[in-house]
KETIPA-531030 format. One line per field, with one value per residue: residue in one letter; x, y, z of N, C-alpha, C in turn. Coordinates in steps of 0.001 Angstrom, whole numbers. Example, Ala and Ser with C-alpha at 12.3 -4.5 7.8 and 13.67 -1.06 7.14 Angstrom:
REM KETIPA-531030
code	c(A;S)
nxx	c(13190;12850)
nyy	c(-5690;-2250)
nzz	c(7800;7080)
caxx	c(12300;13670)
cayy	c(-4500;-1060)
cazz	c(7800;7140)
cxx	c(13200;12900)
cyy	c(-3300;30)
czz	c(7800;7870)
This chain:
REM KETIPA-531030
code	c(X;X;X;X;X;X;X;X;X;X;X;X;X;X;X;X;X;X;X;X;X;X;X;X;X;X;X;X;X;X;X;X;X;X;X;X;X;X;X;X;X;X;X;X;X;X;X;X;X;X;X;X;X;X;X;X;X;X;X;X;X;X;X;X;X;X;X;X;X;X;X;X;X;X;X;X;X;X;X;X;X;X;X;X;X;X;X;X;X;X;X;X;X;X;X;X;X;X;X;X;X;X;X;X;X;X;X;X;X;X;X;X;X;X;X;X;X;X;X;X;X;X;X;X;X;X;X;X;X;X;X;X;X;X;X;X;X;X;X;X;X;X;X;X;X;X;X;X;X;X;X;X;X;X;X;X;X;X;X;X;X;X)
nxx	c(-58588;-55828;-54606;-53520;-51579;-49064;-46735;-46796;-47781;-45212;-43181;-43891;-43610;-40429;-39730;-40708;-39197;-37037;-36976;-38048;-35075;-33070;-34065;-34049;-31652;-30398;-31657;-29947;-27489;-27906;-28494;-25740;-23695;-21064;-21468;-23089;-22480;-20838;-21950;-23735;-21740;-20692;-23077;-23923;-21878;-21752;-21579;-20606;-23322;-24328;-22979;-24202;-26613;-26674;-25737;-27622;-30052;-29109;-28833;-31692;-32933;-31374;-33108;-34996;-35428;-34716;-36846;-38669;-40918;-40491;-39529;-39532;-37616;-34684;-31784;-32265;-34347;-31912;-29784;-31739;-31967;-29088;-27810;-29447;-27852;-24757;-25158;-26362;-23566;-21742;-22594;-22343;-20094;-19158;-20017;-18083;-16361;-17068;-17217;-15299;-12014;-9340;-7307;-6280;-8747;-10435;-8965;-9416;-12642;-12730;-12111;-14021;-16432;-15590;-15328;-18023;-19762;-18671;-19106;-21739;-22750;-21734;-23584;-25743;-25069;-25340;-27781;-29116;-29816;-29460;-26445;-26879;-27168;-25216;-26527;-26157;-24547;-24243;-26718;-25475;-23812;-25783;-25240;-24667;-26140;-24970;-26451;-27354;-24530;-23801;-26358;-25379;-22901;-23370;-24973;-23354;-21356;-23184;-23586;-21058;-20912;-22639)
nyy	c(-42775;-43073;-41083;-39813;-41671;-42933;-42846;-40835;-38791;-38581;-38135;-35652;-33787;-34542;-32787;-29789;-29751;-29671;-27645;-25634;-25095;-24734;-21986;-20476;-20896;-19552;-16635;-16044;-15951;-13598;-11987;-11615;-9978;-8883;-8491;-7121;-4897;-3920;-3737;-1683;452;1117;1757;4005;5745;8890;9496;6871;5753;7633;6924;4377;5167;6416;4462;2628;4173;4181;1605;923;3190;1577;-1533;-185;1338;-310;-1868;-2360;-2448;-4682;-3273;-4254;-4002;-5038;-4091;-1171;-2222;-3560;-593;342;-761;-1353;961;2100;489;910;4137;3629;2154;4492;6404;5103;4658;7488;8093;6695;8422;10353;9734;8163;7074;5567;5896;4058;3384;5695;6741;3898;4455;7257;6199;4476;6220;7549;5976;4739;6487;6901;4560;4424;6684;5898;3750;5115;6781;4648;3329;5850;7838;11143;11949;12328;15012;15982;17174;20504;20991;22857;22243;20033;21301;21813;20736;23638;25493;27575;29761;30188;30403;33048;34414;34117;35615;38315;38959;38711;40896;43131;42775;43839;46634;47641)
nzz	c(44267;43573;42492;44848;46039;47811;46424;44347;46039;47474;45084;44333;46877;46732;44210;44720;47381;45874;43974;46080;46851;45083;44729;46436;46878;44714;45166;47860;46633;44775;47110;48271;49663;49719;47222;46350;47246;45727;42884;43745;44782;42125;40800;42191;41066;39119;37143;35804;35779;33899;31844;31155;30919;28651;26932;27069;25998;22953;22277;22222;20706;18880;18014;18382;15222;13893;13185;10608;7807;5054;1977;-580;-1821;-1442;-1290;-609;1718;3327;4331;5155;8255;8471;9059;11757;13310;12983;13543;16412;16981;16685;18406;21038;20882;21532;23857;25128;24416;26073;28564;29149;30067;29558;27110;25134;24636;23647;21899;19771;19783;18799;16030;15594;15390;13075;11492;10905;10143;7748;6746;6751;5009;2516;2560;1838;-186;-2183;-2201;-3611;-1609;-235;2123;5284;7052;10091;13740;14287;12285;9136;6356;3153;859;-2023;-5631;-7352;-10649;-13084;-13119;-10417;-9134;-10653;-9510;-6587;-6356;-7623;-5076;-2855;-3736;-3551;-439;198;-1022;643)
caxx	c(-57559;-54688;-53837;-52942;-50681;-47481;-44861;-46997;-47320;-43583;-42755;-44521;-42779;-39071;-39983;-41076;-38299;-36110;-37229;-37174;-33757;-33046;-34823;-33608;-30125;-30404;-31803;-28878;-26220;-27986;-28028;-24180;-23640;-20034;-21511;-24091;-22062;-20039;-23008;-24268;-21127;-20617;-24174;-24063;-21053;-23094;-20637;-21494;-25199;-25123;-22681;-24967;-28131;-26340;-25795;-29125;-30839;-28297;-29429;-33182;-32790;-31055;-33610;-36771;-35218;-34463;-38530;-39085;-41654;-40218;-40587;-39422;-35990;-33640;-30783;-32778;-33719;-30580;-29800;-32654;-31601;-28072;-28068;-29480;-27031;-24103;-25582;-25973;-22185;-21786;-23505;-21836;-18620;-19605;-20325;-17118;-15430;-17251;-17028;-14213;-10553;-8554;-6717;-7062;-10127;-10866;-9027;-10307;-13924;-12798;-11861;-15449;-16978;-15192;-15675;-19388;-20419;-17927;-20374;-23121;-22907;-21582;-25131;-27026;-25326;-25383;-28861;-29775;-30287;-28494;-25979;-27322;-25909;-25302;-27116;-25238;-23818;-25425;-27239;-24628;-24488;-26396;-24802;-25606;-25930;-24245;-27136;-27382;-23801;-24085;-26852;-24564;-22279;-24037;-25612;-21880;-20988;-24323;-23422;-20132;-21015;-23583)
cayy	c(-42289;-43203;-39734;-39640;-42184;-42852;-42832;-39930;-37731;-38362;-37214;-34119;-33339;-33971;-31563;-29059;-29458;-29215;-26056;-24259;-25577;-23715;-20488;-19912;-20606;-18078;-15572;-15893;-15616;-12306;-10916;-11271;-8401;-8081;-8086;-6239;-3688;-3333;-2484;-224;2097;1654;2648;5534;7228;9289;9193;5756;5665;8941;6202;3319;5515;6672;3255;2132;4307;3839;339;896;3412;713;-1973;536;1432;-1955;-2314;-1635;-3410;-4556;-2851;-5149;-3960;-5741;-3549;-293;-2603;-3852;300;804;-2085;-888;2415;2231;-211;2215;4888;2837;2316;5924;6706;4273;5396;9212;7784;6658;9457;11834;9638;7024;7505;4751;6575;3403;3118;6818;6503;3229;4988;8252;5411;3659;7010;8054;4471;4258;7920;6688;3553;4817;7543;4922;2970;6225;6609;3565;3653;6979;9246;12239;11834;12856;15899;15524;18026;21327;21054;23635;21336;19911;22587;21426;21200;24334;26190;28428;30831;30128;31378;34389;34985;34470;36553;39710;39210;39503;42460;43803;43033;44934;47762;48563)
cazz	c(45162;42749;42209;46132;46470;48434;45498;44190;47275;47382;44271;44403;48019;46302;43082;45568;47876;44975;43660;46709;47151;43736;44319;47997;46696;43549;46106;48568;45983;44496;47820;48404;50707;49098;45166;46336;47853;44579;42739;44937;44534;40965;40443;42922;40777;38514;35147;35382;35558;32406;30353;31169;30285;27142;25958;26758;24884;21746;22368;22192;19650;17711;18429;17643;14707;12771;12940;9648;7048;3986;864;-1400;-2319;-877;-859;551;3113;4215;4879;6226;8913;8746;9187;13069;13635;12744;14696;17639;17633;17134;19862;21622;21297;21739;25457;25661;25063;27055;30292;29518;30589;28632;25927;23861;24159;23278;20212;19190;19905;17514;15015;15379;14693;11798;10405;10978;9163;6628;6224;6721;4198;1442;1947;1589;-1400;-3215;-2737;-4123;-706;4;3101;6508;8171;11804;14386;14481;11211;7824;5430;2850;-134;-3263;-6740;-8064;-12003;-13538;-12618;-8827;-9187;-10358;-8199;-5385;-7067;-7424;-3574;-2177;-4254;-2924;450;21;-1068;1471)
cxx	c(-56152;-54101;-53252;-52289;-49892;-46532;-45558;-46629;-45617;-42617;-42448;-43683;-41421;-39001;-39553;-39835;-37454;-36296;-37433;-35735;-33222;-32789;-33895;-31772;-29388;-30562;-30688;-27340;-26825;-28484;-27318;-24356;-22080;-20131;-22308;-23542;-21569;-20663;-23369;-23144;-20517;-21541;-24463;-22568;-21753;-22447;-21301;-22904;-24921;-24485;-23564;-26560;-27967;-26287;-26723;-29828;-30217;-29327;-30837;-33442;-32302;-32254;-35176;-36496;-34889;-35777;-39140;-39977;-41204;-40638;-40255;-38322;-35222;-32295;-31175;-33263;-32769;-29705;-30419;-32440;-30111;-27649;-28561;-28241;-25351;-24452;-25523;-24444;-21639;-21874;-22993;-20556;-18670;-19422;-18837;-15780;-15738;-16876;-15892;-12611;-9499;-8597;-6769;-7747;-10674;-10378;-9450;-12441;-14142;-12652;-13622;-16168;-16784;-15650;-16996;-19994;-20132;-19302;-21456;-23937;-22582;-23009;-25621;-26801;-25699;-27064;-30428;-30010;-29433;-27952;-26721;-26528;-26398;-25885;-25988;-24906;-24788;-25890;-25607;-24999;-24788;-25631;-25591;-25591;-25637;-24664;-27198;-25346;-23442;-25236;-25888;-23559;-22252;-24370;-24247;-21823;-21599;-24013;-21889;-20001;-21935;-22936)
cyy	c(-42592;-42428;-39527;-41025;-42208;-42238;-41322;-38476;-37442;-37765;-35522;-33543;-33148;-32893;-30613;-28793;-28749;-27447;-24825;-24111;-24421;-22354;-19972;-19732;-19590;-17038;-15406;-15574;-14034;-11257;-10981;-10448;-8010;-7569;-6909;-4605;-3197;-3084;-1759;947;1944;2045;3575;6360;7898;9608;7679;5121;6741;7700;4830;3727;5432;4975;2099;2632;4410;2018;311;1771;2429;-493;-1705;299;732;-2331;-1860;-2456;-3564;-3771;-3043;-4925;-4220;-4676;-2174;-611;-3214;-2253;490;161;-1896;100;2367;1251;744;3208;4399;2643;3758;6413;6387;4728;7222;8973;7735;7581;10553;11572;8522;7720;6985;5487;5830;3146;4114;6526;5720;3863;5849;7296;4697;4635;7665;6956;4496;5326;7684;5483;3892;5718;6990;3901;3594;6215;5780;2924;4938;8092;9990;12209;13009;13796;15801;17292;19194;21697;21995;22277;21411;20919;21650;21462;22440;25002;26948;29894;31209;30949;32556;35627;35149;35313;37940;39538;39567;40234;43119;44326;43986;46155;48235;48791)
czz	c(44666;42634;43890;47123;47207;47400;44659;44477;47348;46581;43815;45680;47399;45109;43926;46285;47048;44392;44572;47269;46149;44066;45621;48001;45576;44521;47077;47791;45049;45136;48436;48597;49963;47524;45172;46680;46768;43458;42475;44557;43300;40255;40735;42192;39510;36670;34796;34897;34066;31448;30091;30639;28849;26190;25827;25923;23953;21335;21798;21122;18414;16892;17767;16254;12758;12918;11909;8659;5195;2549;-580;-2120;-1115;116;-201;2008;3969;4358;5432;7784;9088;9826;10787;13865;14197;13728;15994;18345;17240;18257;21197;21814;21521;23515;25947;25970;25587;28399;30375;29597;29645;27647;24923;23474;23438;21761;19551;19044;18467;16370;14656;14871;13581;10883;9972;10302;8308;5876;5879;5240;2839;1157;1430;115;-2531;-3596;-3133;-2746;-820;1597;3718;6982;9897;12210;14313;13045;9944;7207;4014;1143;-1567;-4747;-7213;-9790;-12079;-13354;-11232;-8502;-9113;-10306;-6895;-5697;-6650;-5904;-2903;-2293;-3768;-1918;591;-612;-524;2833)
């Protein structure tokens, strides 16, 4: 009967107390009726919630993305591991200037995205890929020979005189 002591039992009661002392006082401060209220209507404006989605999934895109399994070069994987990073703040600032207001922020944003393609496209090269074209955009035109020339050449002329 050692295990059911006095100074035992007692112990176990102040723990106990203590921790719902804790919990009951976490729970009352995160349902503040005035935090709660504020919130409530900055989650109900609906720019907010699209820039908070947008930069979640930037986030989780980033996140997935950097899950990659080495493959024993170093410096392809530190792009590989980059490179979503970059994007991510892309992405990130894209948000901001579709739904943010601050003019310095907007331009600091256009500045983050010019920077980060700029980067981005300096890893690709340095280790041998061919820069990414963004959605929308033609594919970037190929060096071509002296023949591919004038093939394209003659196909104009073609098309102008029909």
């Amino acid at each position: 009967m050692a295990l059911l002591s006095r100074s035992f039992v007692r112990t176990r009661v102040i723990s106990l107390a203590a921790a719902l002392t804790v919990s009951a006082t976490s729970f009352a401060f995160a349902r503040d009726t005035a935090s709660s209220q504020h919130v409530d209507a900055a989650a109900s404006d609906v720019n907010e919630q699209r820039f908070m989605f947008e930069n979640d999934l930037a986030m989780s895109n980033i996140t997935r993305e950097m899950l990659v399994k080495p493959t024993g070069d170093i410096d392809r994987d530190f792009v590989v591991i980059m490179i979503p990073l970059h994007q991510g703040a892309i992405d990130m600032a894209r948000a901001e200037l579709k739904y943010g207001h601050n003019d310095e922020l907007r331009r600091l944003a256009e500045n983050i995205i010019t920077q980060q393609q700029h980067e981005i496209a300096v890893m690709r090269h340095a280790v041998g890929e061919a820069p990414a074209t963004q959605s929308g955009e033609p594919p970037a035109p190929q060096p071509s020979t002296e023949s591919d020339s004038k093939r394209s050449s003659a196909a104009t002329n073609t098309t102008k005189l029909n």
